[in-house]
C-alpha atoms as one frame of an Amber mdcrd trajectory, in Angstrom:
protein
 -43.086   4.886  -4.539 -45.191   1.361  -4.688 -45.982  -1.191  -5.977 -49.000
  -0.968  -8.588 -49.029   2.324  -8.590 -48.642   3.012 -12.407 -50.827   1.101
 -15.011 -49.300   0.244 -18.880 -51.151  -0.909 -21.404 -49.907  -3.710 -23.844
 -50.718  -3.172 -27.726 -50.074  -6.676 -29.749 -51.590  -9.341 -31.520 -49.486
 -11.890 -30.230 -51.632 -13.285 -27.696 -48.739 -15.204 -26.381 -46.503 -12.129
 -25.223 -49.125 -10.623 -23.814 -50.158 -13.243 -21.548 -46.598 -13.756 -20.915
 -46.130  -9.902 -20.355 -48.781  -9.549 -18.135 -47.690 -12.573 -16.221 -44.255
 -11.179 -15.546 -45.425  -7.073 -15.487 -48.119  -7.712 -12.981 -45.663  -7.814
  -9.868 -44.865  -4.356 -10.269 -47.584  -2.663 -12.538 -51.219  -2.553 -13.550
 -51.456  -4.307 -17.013 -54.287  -4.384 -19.592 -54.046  -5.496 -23.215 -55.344
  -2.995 -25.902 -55.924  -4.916 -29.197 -58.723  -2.924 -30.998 -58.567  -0.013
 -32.218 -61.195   1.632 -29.491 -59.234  -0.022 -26.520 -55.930   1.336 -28.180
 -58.075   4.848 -28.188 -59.108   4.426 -24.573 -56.084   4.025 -23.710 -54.236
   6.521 -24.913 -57.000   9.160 -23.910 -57.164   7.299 -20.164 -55.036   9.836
 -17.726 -54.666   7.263 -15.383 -52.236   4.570 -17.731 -49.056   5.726 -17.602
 -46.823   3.374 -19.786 -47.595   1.943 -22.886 -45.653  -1.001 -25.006 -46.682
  -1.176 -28.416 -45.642  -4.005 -30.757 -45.124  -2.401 -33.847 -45.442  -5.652
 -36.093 -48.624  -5.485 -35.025 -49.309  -2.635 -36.569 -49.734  -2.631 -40.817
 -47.549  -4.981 -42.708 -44.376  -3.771 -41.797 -42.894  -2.274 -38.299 -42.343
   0.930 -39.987 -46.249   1.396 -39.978 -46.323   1.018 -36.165 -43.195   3.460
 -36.250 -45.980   6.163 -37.852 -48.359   5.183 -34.957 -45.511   5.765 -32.202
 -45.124   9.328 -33.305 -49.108   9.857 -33.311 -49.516   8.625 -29.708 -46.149
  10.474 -28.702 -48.235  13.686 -29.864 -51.121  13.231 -27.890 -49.539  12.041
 -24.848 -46.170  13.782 -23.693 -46.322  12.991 -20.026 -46.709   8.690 -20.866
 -43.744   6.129 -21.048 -43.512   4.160 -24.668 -42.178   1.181 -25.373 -41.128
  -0.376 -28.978 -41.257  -4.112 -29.755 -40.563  -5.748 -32.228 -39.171  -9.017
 -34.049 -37.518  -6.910 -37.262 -33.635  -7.127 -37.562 -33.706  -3.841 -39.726
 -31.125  -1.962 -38.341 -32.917   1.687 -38.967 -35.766   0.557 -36.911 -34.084
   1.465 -33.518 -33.251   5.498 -34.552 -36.569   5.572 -36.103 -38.770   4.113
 -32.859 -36.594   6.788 -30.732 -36.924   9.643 -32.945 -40.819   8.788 -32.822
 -40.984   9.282 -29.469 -40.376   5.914 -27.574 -38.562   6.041 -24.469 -36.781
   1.768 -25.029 -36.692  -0.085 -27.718 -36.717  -4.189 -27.462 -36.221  -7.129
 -29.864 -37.865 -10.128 -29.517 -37.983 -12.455 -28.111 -37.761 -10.176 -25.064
 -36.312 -10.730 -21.878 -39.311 -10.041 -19.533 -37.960  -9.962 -16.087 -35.549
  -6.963 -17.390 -37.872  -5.252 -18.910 -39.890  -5.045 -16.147 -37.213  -3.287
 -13.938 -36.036  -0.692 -16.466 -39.823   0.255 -17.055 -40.189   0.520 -12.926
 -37.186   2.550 -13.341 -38.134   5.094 -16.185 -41.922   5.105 -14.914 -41.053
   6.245 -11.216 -38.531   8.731 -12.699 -40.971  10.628 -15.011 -43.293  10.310
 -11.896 -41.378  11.841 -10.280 -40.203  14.769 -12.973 -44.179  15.489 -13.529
 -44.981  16.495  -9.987 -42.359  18.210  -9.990 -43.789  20.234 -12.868 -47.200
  20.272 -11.410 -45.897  21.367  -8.006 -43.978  24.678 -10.040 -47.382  25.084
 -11.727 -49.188  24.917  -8.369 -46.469  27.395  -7.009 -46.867  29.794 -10.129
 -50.954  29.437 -10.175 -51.160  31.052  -6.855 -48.229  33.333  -7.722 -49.079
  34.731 -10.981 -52.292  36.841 -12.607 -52.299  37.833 -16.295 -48.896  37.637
 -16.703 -47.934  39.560 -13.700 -45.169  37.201 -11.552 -45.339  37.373  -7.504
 -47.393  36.114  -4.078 -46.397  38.674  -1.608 -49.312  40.653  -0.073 -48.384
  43.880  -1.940 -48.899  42.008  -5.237 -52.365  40.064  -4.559 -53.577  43.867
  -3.373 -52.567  44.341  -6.970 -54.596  41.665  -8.276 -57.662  42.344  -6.386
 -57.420  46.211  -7.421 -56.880  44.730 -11.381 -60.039  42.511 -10.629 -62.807
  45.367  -9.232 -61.694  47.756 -11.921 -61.491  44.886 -15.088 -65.454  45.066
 -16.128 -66.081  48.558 -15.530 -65.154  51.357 -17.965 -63.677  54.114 -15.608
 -60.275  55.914 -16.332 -57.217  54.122 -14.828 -53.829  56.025 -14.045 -51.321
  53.432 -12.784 -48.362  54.780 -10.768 -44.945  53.420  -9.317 -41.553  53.523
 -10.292 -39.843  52.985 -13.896 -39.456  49.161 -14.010 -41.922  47.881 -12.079
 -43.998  46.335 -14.592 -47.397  49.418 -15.093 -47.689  48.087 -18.362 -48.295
  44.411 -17.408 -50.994  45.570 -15.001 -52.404  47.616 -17.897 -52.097  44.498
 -20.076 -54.174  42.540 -16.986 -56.597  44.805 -16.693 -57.650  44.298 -20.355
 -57.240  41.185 -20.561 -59.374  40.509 -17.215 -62.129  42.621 -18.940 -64.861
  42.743 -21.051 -63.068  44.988 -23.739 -60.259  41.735 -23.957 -61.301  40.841
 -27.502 -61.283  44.164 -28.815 -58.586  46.741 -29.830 -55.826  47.782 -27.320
 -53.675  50.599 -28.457 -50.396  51.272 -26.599 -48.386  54.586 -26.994 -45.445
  55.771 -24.957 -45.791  59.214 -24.501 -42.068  60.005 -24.474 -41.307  57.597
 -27.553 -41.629  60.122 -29.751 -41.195  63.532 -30.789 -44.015  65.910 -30.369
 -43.529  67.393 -34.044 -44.994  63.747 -34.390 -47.104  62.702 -31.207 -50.020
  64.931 -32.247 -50.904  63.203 -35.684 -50.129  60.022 -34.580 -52.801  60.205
 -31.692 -55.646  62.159 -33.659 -54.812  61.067 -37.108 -54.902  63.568 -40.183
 -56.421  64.443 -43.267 -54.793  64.160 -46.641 -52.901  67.446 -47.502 -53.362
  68.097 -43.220 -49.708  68.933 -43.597 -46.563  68.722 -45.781 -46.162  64.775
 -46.648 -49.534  63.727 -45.538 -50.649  61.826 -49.024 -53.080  59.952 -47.565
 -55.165  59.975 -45.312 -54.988  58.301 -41.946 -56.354  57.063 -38.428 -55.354
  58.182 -34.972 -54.421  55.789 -32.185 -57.500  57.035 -30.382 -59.607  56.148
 -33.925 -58.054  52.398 -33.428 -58.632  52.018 -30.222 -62.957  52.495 -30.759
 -64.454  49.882 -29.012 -61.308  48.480 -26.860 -58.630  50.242 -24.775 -56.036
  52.843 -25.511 -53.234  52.424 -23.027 -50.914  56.037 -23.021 -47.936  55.463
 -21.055 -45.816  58.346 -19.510 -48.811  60.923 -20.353 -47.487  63.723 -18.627
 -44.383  63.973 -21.093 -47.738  65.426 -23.519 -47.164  69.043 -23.265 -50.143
  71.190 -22.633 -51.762  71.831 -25.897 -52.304  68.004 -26.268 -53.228  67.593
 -22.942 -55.889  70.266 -24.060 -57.094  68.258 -26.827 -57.099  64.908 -24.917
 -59.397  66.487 -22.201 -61.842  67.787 -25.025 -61.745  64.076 -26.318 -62.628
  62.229 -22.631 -65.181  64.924 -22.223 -67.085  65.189 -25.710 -66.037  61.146
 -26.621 -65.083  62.815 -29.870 -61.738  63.063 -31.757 -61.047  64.935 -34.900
 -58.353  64.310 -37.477 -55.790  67.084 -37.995 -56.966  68.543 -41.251 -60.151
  67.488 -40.804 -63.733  69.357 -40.397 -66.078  66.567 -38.941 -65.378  64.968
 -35.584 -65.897  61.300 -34.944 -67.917  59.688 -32.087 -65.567  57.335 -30.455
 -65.931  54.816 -27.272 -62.862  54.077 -25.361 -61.060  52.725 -22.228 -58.217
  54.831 -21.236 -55.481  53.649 -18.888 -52.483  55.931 -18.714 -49.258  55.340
 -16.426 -46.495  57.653 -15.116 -43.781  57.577 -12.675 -44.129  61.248 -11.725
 -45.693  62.634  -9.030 -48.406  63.869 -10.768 -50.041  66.392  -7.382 -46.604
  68.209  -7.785 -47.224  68.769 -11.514 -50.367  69.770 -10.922 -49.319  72.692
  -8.483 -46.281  73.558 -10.348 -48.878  74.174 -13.455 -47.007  71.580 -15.994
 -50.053  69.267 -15.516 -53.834  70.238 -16.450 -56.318  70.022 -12.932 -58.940
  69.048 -14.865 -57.287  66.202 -17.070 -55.415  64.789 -13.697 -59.510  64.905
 -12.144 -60.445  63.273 -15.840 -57.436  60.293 -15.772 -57.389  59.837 -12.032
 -60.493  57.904 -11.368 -59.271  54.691 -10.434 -55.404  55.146  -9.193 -53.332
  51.664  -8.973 -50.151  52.417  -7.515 -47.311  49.263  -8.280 -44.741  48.427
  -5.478 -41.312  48.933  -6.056 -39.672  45.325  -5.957 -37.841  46.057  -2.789
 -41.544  46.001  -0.961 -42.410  42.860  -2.363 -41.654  40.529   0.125 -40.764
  37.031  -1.033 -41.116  37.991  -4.914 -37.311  37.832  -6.051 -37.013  33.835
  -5.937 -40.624  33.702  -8.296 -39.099  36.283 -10.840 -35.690  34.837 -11.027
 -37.386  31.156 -11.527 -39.386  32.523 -14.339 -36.853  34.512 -16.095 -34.030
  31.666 -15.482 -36.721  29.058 -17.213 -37.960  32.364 -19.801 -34.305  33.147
 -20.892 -32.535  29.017 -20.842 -35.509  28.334 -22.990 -34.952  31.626 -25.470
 -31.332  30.990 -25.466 -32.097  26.962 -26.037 -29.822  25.744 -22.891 -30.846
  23.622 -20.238 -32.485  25.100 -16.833 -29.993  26.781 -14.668 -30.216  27.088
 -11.087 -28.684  30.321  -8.951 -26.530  29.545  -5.794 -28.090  30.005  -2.190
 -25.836  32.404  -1.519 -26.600  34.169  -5.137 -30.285  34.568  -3.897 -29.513
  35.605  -0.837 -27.713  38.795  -2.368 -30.451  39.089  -5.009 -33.037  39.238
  -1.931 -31.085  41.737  -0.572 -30.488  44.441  -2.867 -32.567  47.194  -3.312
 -33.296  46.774  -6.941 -33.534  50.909  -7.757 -34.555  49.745 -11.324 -36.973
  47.336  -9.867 -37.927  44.181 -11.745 -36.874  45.412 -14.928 -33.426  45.395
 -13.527 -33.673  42.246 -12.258 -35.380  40.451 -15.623 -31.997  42.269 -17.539
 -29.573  40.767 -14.913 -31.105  37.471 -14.941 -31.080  37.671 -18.767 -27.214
  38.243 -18.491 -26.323  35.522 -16.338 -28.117  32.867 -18.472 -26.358  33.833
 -21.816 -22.818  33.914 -19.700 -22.857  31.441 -17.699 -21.798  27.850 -19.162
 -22.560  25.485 -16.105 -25.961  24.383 -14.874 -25.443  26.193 -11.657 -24.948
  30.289 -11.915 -22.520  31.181  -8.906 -22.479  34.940  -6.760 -19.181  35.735
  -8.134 -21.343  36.169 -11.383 -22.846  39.381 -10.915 -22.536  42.250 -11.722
 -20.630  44.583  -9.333 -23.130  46.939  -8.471 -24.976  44.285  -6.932 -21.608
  42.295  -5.004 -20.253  46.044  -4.040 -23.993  46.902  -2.207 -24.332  43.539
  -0.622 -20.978  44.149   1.082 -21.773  47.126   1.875 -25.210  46.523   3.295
 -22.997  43.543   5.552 -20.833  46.364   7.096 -24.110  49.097   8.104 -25.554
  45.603   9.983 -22.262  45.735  11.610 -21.266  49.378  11.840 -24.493  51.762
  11.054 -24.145  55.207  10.613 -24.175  56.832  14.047 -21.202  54.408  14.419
 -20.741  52.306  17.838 -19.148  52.024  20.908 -16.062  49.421  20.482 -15.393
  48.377  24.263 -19.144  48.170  24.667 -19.779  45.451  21.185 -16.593  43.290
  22.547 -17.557  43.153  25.930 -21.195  42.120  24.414 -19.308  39.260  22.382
 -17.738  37.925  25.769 -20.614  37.684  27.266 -22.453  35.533  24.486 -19.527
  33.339  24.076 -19.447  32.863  28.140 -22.939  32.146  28.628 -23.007  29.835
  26.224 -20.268  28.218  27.399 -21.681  27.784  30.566 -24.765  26.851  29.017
 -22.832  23.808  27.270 -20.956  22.943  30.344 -23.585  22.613  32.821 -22.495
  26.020  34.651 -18.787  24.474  35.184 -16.299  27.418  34.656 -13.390  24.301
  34.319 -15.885  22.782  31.845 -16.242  26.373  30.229 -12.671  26.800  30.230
 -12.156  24.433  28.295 -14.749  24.251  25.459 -13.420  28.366  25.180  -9.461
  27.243  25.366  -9.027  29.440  28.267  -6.994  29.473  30.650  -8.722  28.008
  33.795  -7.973  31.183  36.168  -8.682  33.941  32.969 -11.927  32.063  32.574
 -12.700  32.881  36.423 -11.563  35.891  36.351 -13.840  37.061  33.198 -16.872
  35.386  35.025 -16.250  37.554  38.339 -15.783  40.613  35.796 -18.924  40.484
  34.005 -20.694  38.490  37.398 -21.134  34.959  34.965 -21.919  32.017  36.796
 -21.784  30.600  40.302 -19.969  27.403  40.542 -16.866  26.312  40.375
């Protein structure tokens, strides 16, 4: 940090304690005086003055007024310092400046030399707190796309599939495992597109019953069937003009699958109960985690609705093939979840993300965004330790520490230990210049063992 590198602007009318201010301030800041009301605009709307001091009795007819002003320029500028001055001996007026958003409060006649080194003080601390914030956002710009969290290569492939497909209005199945997020890429692709501003109807296919799926995808008449009173629209109906997103569509069982072919090839759907059918424009995007080839050939999946859905495929990596993604998605649901729970930021130990890194995450990054969720509302310290997980996750990471040392064809004992002396030798050797004496004793071995290992395993030449 330097000198002059933050400019504050001084609002009074006392010409005196500004020219006194500015005398003093000038060694460590840029100072300009703001006395009308277009240089007090100007400066609040200039990015580039970071501090302001306003002397609220120079504001209305009482200090309270320039309390009202405080809270105004607090509003439309988070990121600046603000100062409070003033000559009143009301005893409120401190709570009051503070609760309006100034960061010090001062009574006059002011002590100018102090000032100036708590403002240096505050002004290269918030510096240094807002590039840290635009730093994360810098970090989460390149790692994030319509709400879909992660920079590995596997993810931007995402991105760039979500991009081609956004304007155009083909059918979109998205595949991958449960948990890894196929609804926030079908969420991305609408919101990427042209349709964004129009309806988008969501429906899990396995939500609900099918005594009830039926009507609430095609609607019904009134009278259509026994409690129908009135009637009413089909999700497909709501979704004219925008997308209908259908997730786990092969839970439908074949008669609706029948009826949803018959409404992708006419672009017609028809209310139970009903006699006339309804033109209707749509973008379907489905999802499934089933391998939907094997459905097909074991006949519990149409061929000609998979050839009708299956026009642009998007298949979402599991989280254990997104390389690097883990820290990203446990900084945004640590900041998500201390925010929803009102506590302060947490932070997860090195060794914490090193298991988290690790683990194979079979529910993906659903799994992860519930663990994460857990550990904030348990946790009472700023700092979330290993010991806190769950012990699924502990019990695999030790496990995964003894297959690096012992995989499953097992190993040769004699062989790994004699490996280990040789390491530990070289290096010893290494260390001591190829002395064995020197070796000896950075090893604490005997000096006649240690030649007697090196004429073993044929280590080193000198004495």
């Amino acid at each position: 940090m330097t000198s002059h590198r933050h400019a504050i602007a001084v609002i009074s009318q006392d010409e005196e304690m500004v020219r006194e201010m500015r005398r003093v301030l000038s060694v460590s800041f840029h100072t300009r005086a703001a006395k009308s009301e277009n240089a007090i605009k100007d400066a609040i709307d200039d990015l580039e003055v970071h501090g302001l001091i306003l002397d609220l009795d120079a504001i209305g007819e009482h200090a309270e007024d320039g309390v009202e002003v405080l809270q105004e320029m607090r509003r439309l500028r988070a990121d600046m310092m603000m100062v409070a001055v003033t000559g009143s001996a009301s005893s409120e007026l401190p709570l009051q400046a503070t609760q309006a958003g100034a960061d010090h409060f001062f009574l006059k006649p002011l002590d100018y030399e102090s000032m100036r080194e708590l403002l240096l003080q505050t002004l290269e601390k918030r510096a240094l707190q807002f590039e840290g914030l635009w730093l994360l956002r810098q970090v989460e710009n390149r790692s994030a796309f319509c709400g879909l969290i992660g920079g590995s290569e596997a993810m931007r492939k995402i991105y760039q599939a979500i991009t081609a497909v956004a304007d155009s209005n083909a059918n979109v199945v998205i595949r991958g495992e449960s948990g890894v997020g196929k609804e926030l890429v079908a969420r991305a692709i609408v919101d990427s597109g042209e349709r964004s501003d129009h309806p988008y109807i969501c429906l899990n296919c396995s939500a609900l019953p099918e005594s009830l799926i039926e009507s609430e995808l095609f609607g019904y008449e009134r009278g259509a069937f026994t409690g129908a009173d009135s009637a009413k629209p089909g999700l497909i109906e709501l979704a004219h003009g925008g997308t209908l997103f259908l997730d786990e569509i092969t839970t439908l069982n074949q008669g609706l699958q029948s009826k949803l072919l018959r409404v992708l090839q006419e672009r017609v759907v028809q209310r139970l109960g009903g006699r006339a059918a309804k033109k209707i424009d749509f973008r379907l995007i489905t999802a499934t985690n089933d391998d939907l080839e094997d459905m097909v050939r074991k006949g519990r999946f149409r061929e000609d609705l998979y050839y009708r859905i299956n026009v642009v495929p998007i298949q979402v990596p599991p989280l254990r093939e997104r390389q690097g993604d883990v820290p990203l998605l446990v900084e945004h649901f640590l900041r998500l979840y201390c925010a929803a729970n009102k506590k302060p930021v947490k932070q997860v130990q090195a060794e914490m993300m090193e298991i988290l890194e690790h683990y194979a995450w079979p529910g993906n990054v659903r799994e992860l965004e519930n663990v994460i969720q857990r550990l904030v509302i348990m946790s009472d310290g700023p700092t979330i330790a290993a010991h806190s997980l769950p012990q699924q996750l502990l019990t695999a990471s030790a496990a995964s520490q003894e297959a690096v040392l012992i995989p499953e064809e097992g190993v040769d004992f004699d062989e790994e230990m004699q490996r280990i002396e040789v390491a530990y030798l070289n290096a010893a050797l290494r260390r001591a210049g190829g002395s064995k004496a020197a070796a000896a004793r950075l090893l604490r071995l005997d000096p006649q063992r240690m030649k007697y290992l090196c004429r073993k395993l044929s280590l080193g030449d000198t004495g």
